[in-house]
N, CA, C and O atoms as a MOPAC input file, in Angstrom:
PM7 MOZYME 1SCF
protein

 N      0.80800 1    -1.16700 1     0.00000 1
 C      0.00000 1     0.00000 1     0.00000 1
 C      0.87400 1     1.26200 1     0.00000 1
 O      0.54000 1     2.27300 1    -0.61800 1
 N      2.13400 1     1.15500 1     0.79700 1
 C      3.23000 1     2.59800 1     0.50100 1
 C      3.18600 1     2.67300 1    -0.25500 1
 O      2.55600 1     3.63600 1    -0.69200 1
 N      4.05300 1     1.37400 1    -1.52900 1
 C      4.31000 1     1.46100 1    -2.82900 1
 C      2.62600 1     2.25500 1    -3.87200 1
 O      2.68800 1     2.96400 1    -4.87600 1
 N      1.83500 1     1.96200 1    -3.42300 1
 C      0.93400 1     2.58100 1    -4.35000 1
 C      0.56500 1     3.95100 1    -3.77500 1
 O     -0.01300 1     4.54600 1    -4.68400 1
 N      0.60700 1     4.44100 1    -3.08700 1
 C      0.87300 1     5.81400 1    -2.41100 1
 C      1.85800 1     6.86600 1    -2.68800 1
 O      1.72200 1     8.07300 1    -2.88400 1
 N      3.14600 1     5.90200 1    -2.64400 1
 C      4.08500 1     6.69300 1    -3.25200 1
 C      4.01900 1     6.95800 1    -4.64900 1
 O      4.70400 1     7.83000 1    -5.18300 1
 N      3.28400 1     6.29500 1    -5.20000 1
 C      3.41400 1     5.75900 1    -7.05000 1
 C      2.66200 1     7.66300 1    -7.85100 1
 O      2.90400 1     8.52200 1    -8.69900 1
 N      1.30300 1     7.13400 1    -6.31500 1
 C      0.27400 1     7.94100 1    -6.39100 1
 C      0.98700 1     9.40500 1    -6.32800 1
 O      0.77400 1    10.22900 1    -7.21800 1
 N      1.73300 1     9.64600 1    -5.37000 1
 C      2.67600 1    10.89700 1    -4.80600 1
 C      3.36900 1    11.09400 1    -6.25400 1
 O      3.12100 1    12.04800 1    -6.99100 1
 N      4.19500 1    10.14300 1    -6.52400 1
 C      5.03300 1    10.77400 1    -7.58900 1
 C      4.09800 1    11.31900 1    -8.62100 1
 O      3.97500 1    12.52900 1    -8.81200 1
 N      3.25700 1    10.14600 1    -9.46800 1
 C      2.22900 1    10.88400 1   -10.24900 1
 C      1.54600 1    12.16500 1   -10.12500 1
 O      1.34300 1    12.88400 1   -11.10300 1
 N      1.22500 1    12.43400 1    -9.05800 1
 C      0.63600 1    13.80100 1    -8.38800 1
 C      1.80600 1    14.72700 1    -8.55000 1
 O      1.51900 1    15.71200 1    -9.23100 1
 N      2.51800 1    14.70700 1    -8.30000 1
 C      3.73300 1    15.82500 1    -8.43800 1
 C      4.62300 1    16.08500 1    -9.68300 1
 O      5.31700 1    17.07400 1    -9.91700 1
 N      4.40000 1    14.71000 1   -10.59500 1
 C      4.51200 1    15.47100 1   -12.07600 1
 C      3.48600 1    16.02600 1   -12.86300 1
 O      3.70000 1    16.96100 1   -13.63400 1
 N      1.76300 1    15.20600 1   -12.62600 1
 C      0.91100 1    16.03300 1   -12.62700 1
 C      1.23600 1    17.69000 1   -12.55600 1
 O      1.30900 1    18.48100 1   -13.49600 1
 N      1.39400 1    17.92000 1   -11.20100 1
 C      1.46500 1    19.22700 1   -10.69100 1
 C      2.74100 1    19.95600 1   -11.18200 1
 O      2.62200 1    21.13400 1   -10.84700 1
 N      3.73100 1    19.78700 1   -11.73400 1
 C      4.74500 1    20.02300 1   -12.30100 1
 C      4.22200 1    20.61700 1   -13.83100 1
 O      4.54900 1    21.67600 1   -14.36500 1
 N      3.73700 1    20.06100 1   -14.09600 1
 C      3.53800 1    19.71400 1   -15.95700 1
 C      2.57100 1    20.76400 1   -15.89300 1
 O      2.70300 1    21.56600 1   -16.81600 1
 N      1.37000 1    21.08900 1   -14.86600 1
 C      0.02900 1    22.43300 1   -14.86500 1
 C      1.02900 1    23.25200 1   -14.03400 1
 O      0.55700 1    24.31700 1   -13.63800 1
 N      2.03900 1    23.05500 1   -13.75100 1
 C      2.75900 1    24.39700 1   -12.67400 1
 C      3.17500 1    25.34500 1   -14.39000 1
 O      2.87700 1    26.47600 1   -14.77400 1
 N      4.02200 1    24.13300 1   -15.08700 1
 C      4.52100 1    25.25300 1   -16.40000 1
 C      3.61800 1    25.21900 1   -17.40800 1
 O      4.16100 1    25.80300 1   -18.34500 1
 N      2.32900 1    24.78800 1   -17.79700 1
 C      1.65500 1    25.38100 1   -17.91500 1
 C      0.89800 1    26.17500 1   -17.82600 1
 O      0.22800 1    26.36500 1   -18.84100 1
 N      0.60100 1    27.04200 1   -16.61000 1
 C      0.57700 1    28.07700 1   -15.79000 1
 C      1.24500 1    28.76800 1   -16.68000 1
 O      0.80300 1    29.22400 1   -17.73500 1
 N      2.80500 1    28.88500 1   -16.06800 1
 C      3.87600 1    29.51300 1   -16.59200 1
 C      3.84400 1    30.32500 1   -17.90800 1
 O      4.05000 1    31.53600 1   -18.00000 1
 N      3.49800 1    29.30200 1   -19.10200 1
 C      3.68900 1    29.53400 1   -20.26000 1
 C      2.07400 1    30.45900 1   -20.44900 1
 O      2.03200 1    31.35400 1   -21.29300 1
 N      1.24400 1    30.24900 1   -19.88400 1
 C      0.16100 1    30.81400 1   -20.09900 1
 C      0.31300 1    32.92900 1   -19.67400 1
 O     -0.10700 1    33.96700 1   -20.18600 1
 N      0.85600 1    32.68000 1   -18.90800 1
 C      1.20300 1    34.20900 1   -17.70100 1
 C      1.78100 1    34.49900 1   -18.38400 1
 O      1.34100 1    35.64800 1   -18.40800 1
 N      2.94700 1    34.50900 1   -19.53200 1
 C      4.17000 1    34.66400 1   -20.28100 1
 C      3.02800 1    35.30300 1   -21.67200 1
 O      3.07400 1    36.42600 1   -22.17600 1
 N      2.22400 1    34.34700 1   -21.96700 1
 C      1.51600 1    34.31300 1   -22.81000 1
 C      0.24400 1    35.43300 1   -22.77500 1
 O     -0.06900 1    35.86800 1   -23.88300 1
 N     -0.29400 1    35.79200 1   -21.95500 1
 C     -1.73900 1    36.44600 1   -21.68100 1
 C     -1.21400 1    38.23300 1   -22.04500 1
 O     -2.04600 1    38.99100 1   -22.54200 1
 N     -0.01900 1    38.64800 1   -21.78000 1
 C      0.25000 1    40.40800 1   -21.98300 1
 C      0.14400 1    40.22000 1   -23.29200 1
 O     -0.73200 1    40.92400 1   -23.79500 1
 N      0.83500 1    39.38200 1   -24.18600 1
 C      0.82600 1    39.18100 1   -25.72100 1
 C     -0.29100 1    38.97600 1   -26.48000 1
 O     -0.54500 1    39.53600 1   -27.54600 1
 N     -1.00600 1    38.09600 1   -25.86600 1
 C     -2.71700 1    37.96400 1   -26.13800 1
 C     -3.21600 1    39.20400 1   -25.99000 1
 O     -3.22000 1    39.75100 1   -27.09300 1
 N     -3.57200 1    39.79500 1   -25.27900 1
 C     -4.28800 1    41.01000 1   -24.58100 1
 C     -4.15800 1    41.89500 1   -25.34900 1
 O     -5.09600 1    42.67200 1   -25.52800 1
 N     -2.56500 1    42.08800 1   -26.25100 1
 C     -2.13600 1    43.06700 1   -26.82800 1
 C     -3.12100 1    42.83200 1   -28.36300 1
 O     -3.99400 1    43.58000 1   -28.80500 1
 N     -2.62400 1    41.56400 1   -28.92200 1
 C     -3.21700 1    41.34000 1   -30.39900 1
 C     -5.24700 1    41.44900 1   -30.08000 1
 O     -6.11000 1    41.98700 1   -30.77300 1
 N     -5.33300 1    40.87300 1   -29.08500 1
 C     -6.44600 1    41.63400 1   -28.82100 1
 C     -7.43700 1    43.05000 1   -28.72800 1
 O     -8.64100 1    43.15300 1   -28.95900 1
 N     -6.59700 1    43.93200 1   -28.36300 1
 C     -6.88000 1    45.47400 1   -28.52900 1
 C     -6.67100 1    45.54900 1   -29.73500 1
 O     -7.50900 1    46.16200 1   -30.39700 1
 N     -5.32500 1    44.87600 1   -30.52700 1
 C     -5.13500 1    45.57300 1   -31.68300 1
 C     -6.26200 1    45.22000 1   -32.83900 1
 O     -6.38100 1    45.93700 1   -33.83300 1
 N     -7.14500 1    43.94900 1   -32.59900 1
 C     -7.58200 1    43.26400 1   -33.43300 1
 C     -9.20000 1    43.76800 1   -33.54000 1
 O    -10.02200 1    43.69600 1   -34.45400 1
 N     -9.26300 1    44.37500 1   -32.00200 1
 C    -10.32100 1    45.00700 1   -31.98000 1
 C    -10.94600 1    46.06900 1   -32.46300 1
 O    -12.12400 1    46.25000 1   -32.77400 1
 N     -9.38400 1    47.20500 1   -32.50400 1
 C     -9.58600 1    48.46800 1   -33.16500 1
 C     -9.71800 1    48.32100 1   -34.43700 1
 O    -10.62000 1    49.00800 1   -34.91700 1
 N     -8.90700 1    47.40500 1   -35.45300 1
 C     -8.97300 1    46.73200 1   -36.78100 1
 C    -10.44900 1    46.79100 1   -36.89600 1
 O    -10.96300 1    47.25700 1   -37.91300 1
 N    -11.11400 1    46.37300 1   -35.97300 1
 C    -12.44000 1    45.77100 1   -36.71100 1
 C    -13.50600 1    47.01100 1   -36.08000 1
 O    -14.69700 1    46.92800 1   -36.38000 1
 N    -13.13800 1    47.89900 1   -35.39600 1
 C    -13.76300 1    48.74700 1   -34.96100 1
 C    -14.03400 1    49.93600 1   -36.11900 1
 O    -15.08000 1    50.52600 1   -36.38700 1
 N    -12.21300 1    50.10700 1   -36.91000 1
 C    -12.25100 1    50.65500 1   -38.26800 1
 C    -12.88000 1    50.13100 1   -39.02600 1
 O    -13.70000 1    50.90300 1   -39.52200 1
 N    -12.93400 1    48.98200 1   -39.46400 1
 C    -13.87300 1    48.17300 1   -40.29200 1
 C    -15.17200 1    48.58200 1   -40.25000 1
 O    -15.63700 1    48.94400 1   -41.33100 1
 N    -15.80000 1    48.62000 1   -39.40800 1
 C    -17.47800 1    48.56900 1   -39.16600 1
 C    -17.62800 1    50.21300 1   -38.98900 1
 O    -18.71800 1    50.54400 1   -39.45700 1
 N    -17.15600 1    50.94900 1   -38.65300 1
 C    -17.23600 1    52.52300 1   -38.92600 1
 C    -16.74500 1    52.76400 1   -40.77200 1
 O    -17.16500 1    53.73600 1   -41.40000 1
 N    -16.06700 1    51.98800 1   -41.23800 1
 C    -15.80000 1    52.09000 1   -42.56000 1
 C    -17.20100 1    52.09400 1   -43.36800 1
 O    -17.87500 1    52.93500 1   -43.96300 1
 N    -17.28400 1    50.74300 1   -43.08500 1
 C    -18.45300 1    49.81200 1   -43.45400 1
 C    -20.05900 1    50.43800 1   -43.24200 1
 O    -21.09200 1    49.96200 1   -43.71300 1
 N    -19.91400 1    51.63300 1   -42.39600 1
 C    -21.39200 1    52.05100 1   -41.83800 1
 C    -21.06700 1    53.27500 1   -43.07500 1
 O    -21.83800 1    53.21500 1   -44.03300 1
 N    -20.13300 1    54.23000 1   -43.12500 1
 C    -19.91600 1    55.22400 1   -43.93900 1
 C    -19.88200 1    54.78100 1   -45.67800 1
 O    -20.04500 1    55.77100 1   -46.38900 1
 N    -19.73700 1    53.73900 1   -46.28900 1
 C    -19.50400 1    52.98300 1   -47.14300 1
 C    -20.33700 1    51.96700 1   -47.72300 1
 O    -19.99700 1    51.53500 1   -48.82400 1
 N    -21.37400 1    51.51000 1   -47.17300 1
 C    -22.30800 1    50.63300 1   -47.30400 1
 C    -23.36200 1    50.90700 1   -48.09100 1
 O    -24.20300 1    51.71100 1   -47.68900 1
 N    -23.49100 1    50.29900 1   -49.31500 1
 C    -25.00300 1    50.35300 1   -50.31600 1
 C    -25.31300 1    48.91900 1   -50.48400 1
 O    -24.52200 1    48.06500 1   -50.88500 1
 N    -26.77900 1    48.70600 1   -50.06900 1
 C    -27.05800 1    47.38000 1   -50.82300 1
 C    -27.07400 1    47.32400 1   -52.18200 1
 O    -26.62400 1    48.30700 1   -52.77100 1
 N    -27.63500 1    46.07600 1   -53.05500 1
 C    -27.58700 1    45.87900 1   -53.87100 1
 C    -28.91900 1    47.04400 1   -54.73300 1
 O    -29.02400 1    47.53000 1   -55.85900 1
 N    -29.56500 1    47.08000 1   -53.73100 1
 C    -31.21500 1    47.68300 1   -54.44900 1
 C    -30.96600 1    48.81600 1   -53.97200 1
 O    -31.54900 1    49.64500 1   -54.67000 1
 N    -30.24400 1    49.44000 1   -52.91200 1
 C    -29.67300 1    51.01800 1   -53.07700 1
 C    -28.83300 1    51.33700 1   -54.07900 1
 O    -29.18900 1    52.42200 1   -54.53900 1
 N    -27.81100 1    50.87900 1   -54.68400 1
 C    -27.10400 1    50.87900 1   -56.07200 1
 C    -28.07500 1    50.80900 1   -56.68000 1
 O    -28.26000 1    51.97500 1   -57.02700 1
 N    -29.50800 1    49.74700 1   -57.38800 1
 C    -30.26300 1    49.48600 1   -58.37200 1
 C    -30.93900 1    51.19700 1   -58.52500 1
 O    -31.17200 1    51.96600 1   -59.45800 1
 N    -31.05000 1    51.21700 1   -57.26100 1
 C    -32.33100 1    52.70700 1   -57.29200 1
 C    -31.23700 1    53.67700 1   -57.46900 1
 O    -31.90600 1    54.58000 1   -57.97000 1
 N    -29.95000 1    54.17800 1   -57.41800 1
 C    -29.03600 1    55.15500 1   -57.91300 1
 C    -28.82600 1    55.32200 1   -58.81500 1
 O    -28.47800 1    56.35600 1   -59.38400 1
 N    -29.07300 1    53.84000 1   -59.33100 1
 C    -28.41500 1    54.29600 1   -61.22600 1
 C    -30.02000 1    53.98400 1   -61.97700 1
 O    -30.12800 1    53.30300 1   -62.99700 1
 N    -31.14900 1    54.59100 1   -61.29200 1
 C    -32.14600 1    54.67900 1   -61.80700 1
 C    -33.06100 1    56.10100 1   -61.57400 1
 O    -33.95900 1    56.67700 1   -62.18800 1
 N    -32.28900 1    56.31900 1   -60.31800 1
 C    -32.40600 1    57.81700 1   -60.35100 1
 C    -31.43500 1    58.56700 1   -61.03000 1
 O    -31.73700 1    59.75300 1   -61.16500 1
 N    -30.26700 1    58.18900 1   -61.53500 1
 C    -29.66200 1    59.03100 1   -62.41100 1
 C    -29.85500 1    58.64600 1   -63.91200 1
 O    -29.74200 1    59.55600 1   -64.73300 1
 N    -30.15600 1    57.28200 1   -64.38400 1
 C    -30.77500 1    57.52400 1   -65.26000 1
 C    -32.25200 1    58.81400 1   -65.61300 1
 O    -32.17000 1    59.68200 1   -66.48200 1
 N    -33.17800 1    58.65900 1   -64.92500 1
 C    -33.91600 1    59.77700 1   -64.68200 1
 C    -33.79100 1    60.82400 1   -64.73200 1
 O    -34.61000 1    61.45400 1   -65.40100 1
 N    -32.71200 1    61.53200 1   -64.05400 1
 C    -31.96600 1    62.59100 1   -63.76700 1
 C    -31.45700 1    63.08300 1   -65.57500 1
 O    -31.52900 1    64.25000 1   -65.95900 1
 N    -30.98000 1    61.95800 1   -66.44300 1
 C    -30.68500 1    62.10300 1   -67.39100 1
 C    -31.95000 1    62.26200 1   -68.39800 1
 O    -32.04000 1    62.99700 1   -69.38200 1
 N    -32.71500 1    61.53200 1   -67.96600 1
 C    -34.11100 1    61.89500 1   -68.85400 1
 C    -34.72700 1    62.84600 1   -69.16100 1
 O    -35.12600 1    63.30900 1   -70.22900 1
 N    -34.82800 1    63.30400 1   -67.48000 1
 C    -35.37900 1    64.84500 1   -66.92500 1
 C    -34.53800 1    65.82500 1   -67.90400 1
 O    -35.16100 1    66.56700 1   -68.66200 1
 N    -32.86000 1    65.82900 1   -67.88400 1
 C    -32.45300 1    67.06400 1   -68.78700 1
 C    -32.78900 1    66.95500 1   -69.97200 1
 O    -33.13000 1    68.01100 1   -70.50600 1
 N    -32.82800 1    65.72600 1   -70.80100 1
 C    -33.11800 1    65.80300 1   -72.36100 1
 C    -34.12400 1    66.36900 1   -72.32100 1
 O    -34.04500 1    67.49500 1   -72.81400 1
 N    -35.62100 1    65.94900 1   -71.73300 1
 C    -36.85600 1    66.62600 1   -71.67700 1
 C    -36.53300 1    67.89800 1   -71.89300 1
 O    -36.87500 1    68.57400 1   -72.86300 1
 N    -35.89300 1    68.21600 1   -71.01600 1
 C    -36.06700 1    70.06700 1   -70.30200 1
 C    -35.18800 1    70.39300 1   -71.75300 1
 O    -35.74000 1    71.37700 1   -72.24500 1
 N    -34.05300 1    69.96500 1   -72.62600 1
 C    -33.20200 1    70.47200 1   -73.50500 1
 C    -34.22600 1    70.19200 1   -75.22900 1
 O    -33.94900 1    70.71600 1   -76.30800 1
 N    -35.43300 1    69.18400 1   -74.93000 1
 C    -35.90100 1    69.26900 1   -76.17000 1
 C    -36.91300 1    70.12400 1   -75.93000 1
 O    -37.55300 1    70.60600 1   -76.86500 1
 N    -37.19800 1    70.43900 1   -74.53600 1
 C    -38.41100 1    71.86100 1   -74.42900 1
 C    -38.10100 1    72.75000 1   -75.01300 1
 O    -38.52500 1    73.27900 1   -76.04000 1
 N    -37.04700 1    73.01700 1   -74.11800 1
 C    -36.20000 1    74.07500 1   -75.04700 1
 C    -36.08500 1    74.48400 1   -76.35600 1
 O    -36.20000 1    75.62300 1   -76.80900 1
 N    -35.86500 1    73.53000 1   -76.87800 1
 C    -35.68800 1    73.28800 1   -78.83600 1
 C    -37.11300 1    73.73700 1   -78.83800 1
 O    -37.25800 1    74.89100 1   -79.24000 1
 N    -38.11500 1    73.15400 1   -78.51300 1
 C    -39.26600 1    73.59700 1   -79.18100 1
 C    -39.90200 1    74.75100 1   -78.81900 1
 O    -40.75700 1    75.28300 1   -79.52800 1
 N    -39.49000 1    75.23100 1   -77.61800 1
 C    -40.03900 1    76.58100 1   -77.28900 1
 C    -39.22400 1    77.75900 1   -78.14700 1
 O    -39.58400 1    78.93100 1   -78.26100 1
 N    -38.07100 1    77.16300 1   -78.70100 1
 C    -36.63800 1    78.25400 1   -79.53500 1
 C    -37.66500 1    78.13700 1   -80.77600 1
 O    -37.95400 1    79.17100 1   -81.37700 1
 N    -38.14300 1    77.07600 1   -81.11700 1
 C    -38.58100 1    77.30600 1   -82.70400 1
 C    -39.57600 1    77.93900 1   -83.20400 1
 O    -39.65100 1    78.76400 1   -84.11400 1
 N    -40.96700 1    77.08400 1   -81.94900 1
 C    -42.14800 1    78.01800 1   -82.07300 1
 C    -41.95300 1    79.53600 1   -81.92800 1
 O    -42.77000 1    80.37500 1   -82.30900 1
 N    -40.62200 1    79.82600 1   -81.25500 1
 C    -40.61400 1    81.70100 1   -81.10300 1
 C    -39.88700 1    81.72900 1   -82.38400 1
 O    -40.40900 1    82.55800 1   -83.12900 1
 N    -38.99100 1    81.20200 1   -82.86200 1
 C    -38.44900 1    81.47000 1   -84.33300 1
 C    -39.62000 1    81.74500 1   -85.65100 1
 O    -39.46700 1    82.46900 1   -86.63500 1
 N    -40.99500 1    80.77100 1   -85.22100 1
 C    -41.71400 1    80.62300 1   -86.12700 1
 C    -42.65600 1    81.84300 1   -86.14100 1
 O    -43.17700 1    82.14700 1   -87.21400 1
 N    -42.95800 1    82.68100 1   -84.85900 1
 C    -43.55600 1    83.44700 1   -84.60400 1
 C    -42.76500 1    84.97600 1   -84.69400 1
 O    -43.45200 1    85.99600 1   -84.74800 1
 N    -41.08400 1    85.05100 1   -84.70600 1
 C    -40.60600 1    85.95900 1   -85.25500 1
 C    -40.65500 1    86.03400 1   -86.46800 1
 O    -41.02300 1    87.07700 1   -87.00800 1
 N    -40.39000 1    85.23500 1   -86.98400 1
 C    -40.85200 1    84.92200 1   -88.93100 1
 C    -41.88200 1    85.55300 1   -89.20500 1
 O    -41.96900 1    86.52400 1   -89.95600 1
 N    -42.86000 1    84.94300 1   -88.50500 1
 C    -44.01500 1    85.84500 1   -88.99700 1
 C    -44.31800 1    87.08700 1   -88.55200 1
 O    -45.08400 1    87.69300 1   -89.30200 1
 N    -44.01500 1    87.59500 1   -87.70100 1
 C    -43.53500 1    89.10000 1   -87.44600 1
 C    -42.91100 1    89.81800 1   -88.19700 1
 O    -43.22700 1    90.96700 1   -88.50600 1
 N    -41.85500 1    89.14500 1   -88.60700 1
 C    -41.16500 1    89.95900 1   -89.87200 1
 C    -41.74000 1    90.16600 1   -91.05900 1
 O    -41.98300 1    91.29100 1   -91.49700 1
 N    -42.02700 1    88.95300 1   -91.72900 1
 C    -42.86100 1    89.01200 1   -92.46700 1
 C    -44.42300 1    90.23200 1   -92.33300 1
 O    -44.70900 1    91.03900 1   -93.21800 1
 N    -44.98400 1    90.10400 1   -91.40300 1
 C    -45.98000 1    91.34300 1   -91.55900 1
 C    -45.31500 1    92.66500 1   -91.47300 1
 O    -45.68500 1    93.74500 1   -91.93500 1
 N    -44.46100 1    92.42100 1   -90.92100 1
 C    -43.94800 1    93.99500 1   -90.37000 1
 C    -43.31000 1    94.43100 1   -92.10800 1
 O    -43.43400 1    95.58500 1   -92.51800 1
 N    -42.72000 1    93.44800 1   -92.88200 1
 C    -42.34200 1    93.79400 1   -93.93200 1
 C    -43.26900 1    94.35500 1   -94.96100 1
 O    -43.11500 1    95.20800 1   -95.83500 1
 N    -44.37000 1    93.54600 1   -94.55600 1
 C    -45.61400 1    93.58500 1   -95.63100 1
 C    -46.29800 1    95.04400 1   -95.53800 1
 O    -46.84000 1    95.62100 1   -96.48000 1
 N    -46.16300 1    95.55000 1   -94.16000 1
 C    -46.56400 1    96.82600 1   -93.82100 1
 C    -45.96100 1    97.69700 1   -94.38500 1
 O    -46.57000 1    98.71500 1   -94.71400 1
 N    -44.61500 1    97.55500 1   -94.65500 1
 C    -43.33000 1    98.60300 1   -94.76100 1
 C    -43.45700 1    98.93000 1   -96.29800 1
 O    -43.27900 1   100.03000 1   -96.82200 1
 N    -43.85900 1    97.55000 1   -97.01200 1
 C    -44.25500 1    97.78700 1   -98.51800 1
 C    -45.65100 1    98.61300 1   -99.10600 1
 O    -45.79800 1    99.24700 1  -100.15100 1
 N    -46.46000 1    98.37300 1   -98.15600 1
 C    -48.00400 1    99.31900 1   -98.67000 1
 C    -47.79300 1   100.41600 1   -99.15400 1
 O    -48.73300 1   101.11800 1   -99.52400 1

């Protein structure tokens, strides 16, 4: 019964040896962790403030390049108004001239 006591003892104390430097290596280990930790955090802290300033879905893009198509529609409209409001007054100076000429001849 010593003999298995002692067996027990020794086992127990390399047990406890083997979690003593694991301990060790962990304490050695945790300032270094801690560190890539903050750093990994701010990384992703930039990320998601990126990501909030930066972010379109797919159907916010769809509706942008459909409001600027539009946007492009809207000016042709407004640039062929134009044309036709330039001509009908062209057509109506014409004929202004024309009477005013016709007068000038009586």
């Amino acid at each position: 019964m010593r003999n298995e006591l002692r067996i027990q003892l020794e086992e127990s104390t390399t047990l406890f040896g083997a979690k003593e430097q694991d301990i060790a290596k962990l304490r050695v280990a945790i300032p270094a962790l801690r560190l890539e930790m903050r750093r990994l955090d701010q990384q992703l802290k930039q990320q998601y403030v990126g990501a909030q300033e930066h972010w379109f879905s797919d159907v916010e893009r769809a509706i942008e390049a459909a409001l600027t198509g539009i946007g492009g529609l809207v000016q042709k409209s407004e640039v062929y108004t134009k044309i036709k409001s330039c001509l009908a007054l062209s057509k109506v100076f014409k004929k202004n001239v024309t009477l005013f000429t016709a007068k000038l001849s009586i």
